[in-house]
Residue frames as a rotation matrix with the C-alpha (Angstrom) as fourth column:
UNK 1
0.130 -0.625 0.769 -120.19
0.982 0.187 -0.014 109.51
-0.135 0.758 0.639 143.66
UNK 2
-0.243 -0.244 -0.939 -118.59
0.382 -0.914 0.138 112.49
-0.891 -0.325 0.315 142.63
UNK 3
-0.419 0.026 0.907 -119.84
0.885 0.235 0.402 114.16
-0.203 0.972 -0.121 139.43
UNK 4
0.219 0.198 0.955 -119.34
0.465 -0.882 0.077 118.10
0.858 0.427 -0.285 137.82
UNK 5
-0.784 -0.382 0.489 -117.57
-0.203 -0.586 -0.784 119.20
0.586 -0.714 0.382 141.22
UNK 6
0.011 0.704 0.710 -120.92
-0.974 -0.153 0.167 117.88
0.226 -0.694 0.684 143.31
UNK 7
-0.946 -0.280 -0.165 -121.11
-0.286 0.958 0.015 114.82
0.154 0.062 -0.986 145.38
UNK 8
0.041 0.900 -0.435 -124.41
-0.844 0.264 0.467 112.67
0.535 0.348 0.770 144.54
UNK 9
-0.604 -0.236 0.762 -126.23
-0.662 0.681 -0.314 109.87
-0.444 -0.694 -0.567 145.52
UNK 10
-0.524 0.363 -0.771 -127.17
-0.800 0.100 0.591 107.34
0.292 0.927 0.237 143.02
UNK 11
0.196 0.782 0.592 -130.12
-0.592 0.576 -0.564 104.97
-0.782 -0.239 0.576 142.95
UNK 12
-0.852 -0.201 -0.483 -129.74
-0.522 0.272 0.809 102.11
-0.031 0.941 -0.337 140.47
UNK 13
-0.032 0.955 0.293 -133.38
-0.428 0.252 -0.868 100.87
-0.903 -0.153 0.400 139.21
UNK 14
-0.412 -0.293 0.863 -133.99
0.592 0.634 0.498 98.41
-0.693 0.716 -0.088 136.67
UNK 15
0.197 0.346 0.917 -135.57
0.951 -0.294 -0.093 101.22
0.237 0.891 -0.387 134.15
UNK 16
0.530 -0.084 0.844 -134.00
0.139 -0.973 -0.184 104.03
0.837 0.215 -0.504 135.30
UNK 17
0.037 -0.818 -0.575 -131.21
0.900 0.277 -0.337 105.80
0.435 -0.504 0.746 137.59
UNK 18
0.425 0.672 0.606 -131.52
0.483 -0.735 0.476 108.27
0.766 0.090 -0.637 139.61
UNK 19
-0.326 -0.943 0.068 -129.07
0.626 -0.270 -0.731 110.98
0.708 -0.196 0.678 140.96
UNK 20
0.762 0.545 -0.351 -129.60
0.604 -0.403 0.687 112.91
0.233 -0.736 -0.636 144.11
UNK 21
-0.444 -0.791 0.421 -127.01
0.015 -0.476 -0.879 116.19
0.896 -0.384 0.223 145.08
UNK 22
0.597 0.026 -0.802 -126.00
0.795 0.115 0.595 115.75
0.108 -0.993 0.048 148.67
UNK 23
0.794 -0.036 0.607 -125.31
0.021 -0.996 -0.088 119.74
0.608 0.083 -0.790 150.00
UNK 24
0.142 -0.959 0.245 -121.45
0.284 -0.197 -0.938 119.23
0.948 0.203 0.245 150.89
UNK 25
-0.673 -0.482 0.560 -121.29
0.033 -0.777 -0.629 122.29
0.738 -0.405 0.539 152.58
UNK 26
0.063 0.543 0.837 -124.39
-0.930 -0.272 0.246 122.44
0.361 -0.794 0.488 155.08
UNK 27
0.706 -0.134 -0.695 -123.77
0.163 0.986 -0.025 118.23
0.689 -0.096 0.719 155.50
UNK 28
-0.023 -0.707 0.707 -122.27
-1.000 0.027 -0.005 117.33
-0.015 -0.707 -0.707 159.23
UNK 29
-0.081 -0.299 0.951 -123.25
-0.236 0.933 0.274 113.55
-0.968 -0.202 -0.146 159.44
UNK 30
-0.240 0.311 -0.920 -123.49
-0.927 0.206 0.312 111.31
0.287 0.928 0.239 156.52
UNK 31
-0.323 -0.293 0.900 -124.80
-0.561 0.825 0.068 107.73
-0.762 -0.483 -0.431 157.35
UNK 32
0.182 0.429 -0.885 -124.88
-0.977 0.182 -0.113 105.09
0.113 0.885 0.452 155.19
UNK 33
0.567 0.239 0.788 -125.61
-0.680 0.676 0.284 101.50
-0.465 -0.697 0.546 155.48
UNK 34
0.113 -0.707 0.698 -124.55
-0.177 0.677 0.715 98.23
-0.978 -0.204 -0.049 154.77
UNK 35
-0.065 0.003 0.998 -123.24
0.758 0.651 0.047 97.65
-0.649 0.759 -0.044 151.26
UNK 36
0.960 0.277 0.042 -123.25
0.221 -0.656 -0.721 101.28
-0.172 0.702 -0.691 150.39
UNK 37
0.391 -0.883 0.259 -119.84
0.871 0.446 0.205 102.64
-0.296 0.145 0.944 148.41
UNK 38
0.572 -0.166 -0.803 -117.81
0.043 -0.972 0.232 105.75
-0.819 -0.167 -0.549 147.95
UNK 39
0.826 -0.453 0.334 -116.49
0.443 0.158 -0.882 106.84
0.347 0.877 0.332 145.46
UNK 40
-0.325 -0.875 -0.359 -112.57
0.925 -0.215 -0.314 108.15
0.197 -0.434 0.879 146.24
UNK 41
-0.803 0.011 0.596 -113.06
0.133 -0.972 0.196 111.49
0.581 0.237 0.779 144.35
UNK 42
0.306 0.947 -0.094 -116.32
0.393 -0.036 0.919 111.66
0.867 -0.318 -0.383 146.57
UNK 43
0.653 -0.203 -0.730 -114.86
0.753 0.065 0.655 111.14
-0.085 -0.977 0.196 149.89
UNK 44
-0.584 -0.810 -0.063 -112.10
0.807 -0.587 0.071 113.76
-0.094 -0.010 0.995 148.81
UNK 45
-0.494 0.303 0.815 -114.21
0.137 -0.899 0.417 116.12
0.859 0.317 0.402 147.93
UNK 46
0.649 0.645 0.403 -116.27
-0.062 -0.483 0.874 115.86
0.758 -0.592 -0.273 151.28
UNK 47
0.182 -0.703 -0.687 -112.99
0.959 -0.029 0.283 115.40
-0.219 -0.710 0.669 153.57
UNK 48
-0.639 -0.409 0.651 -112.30
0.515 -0.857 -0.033 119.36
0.571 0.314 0.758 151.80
UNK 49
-0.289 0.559 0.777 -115.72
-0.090 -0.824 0.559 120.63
0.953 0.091 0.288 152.60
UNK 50
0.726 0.459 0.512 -116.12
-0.506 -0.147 0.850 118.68
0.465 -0.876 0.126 156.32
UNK 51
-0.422 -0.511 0.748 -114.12
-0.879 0.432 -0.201 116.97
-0.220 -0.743 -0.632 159.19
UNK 52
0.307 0.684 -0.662 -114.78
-0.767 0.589 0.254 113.31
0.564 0.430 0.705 157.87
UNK 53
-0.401 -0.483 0.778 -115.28
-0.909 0.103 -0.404 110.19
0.115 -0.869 -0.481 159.82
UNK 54
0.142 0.672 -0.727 -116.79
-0.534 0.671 0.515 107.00
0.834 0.315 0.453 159.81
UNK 55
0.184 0.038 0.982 -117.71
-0.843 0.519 0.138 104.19
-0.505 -0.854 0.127 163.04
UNK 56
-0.095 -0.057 -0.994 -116.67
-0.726 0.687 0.030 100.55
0.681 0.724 -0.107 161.68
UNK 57
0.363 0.813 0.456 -119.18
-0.849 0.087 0.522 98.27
0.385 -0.576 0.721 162.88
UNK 58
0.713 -0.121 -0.690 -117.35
0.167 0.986 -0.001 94.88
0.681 -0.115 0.723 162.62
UNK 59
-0.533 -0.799 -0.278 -114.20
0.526 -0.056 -0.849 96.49
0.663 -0.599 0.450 164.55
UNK 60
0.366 0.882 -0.296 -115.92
0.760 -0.100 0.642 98.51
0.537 -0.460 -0.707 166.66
UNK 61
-0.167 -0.659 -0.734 -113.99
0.772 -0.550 0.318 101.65
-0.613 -0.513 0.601 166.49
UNK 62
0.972 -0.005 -0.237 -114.32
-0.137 -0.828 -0.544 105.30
-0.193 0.561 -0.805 165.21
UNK 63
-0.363 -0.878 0.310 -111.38
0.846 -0.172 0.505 106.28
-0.390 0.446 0.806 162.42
UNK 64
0.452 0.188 -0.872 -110.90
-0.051 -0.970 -0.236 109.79
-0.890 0.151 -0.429 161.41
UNK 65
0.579 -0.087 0.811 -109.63
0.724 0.513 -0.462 110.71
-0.376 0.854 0.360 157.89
């Protein structure tokens, strides 16, 4: 998610949430498994700061953004 101009990575726990900043700028892969979600304003904000991409397992093809 994106939140204050930084994009995070939230944990949801039944007593407590918990926000992690993911450095943007030094950040070449991201990988993230099954069932995980982007926010837009994320993905915009890390298509500015890298070259973004993603493999989609069920098709079995790389797509650029």
């Amino acid at each position: 998610m994106q939140k204050d101009g930084r994009v995070l990575y939230l944990t949801e726990d039944k007593k407590q949430n918990l926000y992690y900043n993911i450095p943007i700028a030094n950040t070449t892969a991201l990988l993230l498994g099954t069932g995980t979600s982007v926010t837009q304003a994320a993905m915009r904000m890390l298509a500015q700061a890298v070259l973004v991409g993603w493999f989609d397992f069920a098709a079995g093809r790389y797509q650029m953004a």
